[in-house]
C-alpha positions in Angstrom: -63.4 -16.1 -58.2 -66.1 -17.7 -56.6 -67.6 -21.4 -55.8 -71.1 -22.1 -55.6 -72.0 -25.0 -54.0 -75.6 -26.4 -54.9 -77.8 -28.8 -53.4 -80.5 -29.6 -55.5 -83.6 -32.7 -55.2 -82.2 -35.3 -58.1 -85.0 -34.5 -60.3 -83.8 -30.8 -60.9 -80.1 -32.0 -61.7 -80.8 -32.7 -65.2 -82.7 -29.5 -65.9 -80.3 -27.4 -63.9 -77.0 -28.6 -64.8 -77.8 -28.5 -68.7 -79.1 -24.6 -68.6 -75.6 -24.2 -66.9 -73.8 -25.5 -69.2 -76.2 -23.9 -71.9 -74.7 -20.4 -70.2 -70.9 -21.5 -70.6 -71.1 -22.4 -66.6 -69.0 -25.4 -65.6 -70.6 -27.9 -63.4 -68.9 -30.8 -61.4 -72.0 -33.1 -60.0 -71.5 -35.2 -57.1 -74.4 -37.7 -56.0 -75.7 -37.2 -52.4 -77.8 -37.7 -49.8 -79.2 -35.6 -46.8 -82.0 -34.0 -45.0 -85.4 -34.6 -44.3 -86.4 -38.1 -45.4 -83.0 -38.9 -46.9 -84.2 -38.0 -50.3 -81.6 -38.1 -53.0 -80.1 -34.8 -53.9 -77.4 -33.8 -56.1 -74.2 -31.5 -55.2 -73.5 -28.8 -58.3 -69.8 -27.5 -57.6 -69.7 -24.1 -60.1 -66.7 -22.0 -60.2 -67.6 -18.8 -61.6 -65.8 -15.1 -61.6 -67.3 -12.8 -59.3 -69.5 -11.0 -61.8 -71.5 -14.2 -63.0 -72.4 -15.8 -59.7 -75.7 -13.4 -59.7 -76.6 -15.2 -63.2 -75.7 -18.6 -62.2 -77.8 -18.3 -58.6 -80.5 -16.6 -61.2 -80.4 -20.1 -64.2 -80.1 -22.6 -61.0 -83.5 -20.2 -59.8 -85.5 -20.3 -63.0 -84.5 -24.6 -63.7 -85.6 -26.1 -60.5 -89.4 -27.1 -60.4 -91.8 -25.4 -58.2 -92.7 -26.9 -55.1 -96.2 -26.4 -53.5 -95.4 -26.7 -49.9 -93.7 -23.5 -48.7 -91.8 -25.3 -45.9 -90.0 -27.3 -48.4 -87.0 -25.0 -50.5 -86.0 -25.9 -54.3 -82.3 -25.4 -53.7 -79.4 -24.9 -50.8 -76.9 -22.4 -52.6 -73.6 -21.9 -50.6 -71.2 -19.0 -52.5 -67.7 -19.6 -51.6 -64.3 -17.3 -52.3 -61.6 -19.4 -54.0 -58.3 -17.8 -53.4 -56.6 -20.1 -55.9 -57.8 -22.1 -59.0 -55.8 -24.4 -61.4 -56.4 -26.7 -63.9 -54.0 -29.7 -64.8 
């Protein structure tokens, strides 16, 4: 099991989180802020099996928009074990 850990410009949240879900991915979103400017990003917490994280990384790829400056990235993905998950 695996957690991704997304950080995403607010404007992609929408677009992003919706063709996870479309995929059967679950996705926690947590409001943030951070990095150049202090622009307002979103946090996508996704726990996926092992074998789906390649797809996941590949929908969060395909939804965010494209940015024209090279120095600027669409998305921070940090992939995470989990040793232990449970739902109450």
């Amino acid at each position: 099991m695996k957690l991704i850990i997304t950080i995403i410009s607010d404007d992609d949240n929408d677009p992003v989180s919706h063709a996870l879900i479309s995929a059967n991915f679950r996705v926690t979103h947590i409001a943030s802020t951070g990095g150049f400017l202090h622009k307002g990003s979103s946090t996508l917490m996704i726990g996926v099996s092992d074998e789906r994280v390649d797809q996941a990384i590949e929908i969060i790829r395909a939804s965010t928009a494209p940015v024209n400056d090279p120095m600027l990235k669409r998305a921070t993905i940090f992939v995470i074990n989990v040793e232990n998950f449970t739902q109450i």
